[in-house]
N, C-alpha and C positions, 0 to 999 in steps of 0.2 A: 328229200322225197322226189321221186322221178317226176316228170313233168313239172317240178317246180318255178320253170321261167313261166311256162303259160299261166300256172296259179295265181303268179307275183304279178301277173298284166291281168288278171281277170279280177283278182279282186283285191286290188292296190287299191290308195286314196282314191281315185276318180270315179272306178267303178262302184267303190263300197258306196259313196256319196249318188251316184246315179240310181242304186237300189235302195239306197234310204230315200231317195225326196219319190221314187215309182213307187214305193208301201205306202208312204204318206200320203200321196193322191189316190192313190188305188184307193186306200182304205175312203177316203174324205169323199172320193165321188162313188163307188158301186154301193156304200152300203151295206145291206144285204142281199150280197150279188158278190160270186166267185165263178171265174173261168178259170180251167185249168187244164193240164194236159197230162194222159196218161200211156204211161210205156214199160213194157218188160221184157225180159230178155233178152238185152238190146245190145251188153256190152263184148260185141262182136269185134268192130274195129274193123268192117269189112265195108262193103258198098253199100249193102245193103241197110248196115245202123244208117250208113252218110247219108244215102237218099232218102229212109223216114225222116231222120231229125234235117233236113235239107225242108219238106215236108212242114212238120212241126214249128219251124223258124214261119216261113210263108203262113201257115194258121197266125201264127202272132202277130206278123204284120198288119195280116188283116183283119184280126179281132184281138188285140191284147190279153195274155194272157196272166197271173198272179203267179202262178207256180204248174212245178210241172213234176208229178207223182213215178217214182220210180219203184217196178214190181219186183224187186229182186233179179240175181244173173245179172248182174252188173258191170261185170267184169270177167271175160271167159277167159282161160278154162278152167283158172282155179281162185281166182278172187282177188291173184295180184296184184297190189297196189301200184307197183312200178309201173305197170301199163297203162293208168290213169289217163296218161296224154293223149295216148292213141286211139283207147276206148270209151273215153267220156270227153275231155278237156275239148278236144280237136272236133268230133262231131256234133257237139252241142253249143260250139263258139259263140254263134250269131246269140243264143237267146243265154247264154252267160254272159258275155258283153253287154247285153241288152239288161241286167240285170234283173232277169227271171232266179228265182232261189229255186233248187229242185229238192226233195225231201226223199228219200231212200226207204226200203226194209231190204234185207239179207237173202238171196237165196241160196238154193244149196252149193250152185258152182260159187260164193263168196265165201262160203264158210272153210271153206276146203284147205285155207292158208290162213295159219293163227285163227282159227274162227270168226275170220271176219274182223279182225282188230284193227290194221290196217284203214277198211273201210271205215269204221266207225270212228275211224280219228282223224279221217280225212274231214274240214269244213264242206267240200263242195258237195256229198253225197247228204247234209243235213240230218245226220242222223242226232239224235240226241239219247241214244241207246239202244238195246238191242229189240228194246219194246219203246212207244214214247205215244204221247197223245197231243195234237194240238190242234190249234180251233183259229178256221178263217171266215169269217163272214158267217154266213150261216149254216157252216159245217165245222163238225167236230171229225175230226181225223183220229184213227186209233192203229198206228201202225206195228204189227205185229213180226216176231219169227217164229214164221211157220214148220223152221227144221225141227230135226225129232231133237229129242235130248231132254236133259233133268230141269231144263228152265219150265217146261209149261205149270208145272203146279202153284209156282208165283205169279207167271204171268197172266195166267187164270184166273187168280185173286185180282191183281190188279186190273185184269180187265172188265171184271165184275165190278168193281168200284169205283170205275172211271165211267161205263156205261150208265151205271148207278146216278152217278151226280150228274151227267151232261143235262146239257136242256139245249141242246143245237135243234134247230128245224130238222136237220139235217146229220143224221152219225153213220159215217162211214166208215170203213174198217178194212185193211190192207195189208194181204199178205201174198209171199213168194207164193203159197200153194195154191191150188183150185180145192173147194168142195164138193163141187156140181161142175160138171166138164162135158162136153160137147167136142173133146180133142183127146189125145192119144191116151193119157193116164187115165178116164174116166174118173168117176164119182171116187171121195174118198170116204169110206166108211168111219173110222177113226178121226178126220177132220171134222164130219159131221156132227159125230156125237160129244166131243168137246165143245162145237162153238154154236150149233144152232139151237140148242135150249139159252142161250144169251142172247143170241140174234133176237130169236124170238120173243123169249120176256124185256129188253130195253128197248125193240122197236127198231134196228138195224137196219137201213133200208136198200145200202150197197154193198158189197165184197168187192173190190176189186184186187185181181190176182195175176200171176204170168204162169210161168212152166210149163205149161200148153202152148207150144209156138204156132199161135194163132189169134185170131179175137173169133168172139162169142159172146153172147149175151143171154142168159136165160131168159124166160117170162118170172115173175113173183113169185118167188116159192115160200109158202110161207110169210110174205111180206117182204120178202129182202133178194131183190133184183143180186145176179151172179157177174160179173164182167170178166171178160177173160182178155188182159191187151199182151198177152205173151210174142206178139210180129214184129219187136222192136228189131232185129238184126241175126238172131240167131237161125238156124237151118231149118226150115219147116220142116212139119207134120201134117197129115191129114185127118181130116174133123168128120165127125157122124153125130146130125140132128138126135139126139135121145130123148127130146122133149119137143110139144105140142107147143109151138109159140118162138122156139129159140133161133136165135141168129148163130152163123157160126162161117167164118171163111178162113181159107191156111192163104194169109194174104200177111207179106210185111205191113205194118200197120200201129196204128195208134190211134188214143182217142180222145174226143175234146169234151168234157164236162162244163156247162154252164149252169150252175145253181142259182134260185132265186129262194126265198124263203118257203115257197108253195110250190117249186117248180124245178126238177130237173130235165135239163136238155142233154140227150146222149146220142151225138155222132162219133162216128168211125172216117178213118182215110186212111185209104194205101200210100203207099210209097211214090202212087204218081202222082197222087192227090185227089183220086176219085174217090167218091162218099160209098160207104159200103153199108153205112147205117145211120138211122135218123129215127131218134123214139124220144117221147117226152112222158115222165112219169111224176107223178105224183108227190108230195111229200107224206101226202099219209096212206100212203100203199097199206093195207094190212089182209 
């Protein structure tokens, strides 16, 4: 696999051992407490990925983070793996080194080569399938693919019965697409009506998405705050408020989530490192 020396130095004995005794303390000292970082569309390979995640490194340093959430667009232009070094490996060093795990969903420029096969057999993008759920602190994670195709009727199901049984403070849900957009594609109708009657009856209280090369934040719609971190590297667009309450900038960017059991904290930063956003909401938003 291409980039395979940097894979062999990132996550050879030393580092595996560095990111196992960092889960062990992490878990032992937060608790019920996750930081984490989120980004999409970011696998550019250009200046502009380097200076976010340049960015994102400096967040860690200065508040530790657990993991770091990737929106889909992983890999531009068509999802090739071979590029890994240059578009993941190379710009996210310091907090792979550092033995940050990042956790992936698919977007549409991933799917485009073997459907995304590649990626999802790559260890460093975490995926554990094309759908998967997993639970840190006091969040349950549900990360989805959001491209069209004959997968949603399963994923559907299972994501009815994984929503079903969670008991997180805290369920959040993660995919390439926007439902609610404040950026170039607007609102999707068809994403809607699949997923916010779930949203809705489990109690959902984040989406976070890319595709929209921007960030945004809706107000509560329904109980379940919108995030849009699509500023990771790719070529912006420009955003139009459509809602009463929403944040929305075409700024490279990402964002830092800090969860407590009662309490999520949602900041935003550019590329320079200036704060574009600071909201604390709720866990029982409804």
């Amino acid at each position: 696999m291409a980039g395979s020396g940097l894979v062999a130095t990132l996550w050879g004995p030393r580092a595996g051992l560095r990111a196992q005794n960092r889960r062990a303390a992490s878990a032992e000292s937060t608790g019920q407490r996750l930081r984490l970082l989120a980004v999409a569309d970011s696998g550019s390979g250009d200046a502009a990925q380097r200076a976010v995640a340049v960015q994102m490194a400096q967040r860690h340093r200065q508040r530790p983070v657990e993991l770091v959430l990737l929106g889909g667009d992983n890999i531009y232009n068509d999802g090739d793996i071979a590029l890994v070094g240059s578009h993941f490996e190379r710009p996210y060093r310091e907090l792979l080194q550092a033995g940050v795990p990042f956790k992936a969903v698919l977007g549409n420029h991933d799917v485009r080569r073997d459907g995304g096969a590649g990626q999802l057999a790559y260890r460093g993008f975490g995926m554990e399938g094309r759908w998967y759920s997993f639970r840190r602190g006091p969040v349950q994670f549900f990360m989805l693919d959001t491209n069209p195709g004959a997968h949603w009727a399963p994923q559907l199901s299972w994501l009815r019965g994984q929503l079903a049984a969670s008991r997180a403070p805290w369920k959040v849900v993660v995919g390439h697409h926007p439902l609610y957009s404040e950026g170039f594609y607007g609102d999707d109708a068809g994403l809607i009506a699949r997923l916010t009657p779930l949203f809705n009856r489990y109690k959902v209280q984040l989406y976070i998405n890319g595709h929209d090369h921007n960030y945004a934040r809706t107000p509560p719609i329904d109980g379940t705050t919108y995030l849009t971190v699509g500023g990771g590297g790719a070529a912006l667009r420009p955003v139009t408020l459509r809602r009463k309450g929403a944040k929305a900038a075409s700024v490279h960017s990402f964002a830092e989530l800090d969860f407590s059991a009662s309490e999520l904290l949602i900041q935003a930063w550019d590329r320079n490192g200036t704060r574009l956003d600071d909201v604390r909401l709720p866990a029982g938003i409804s």
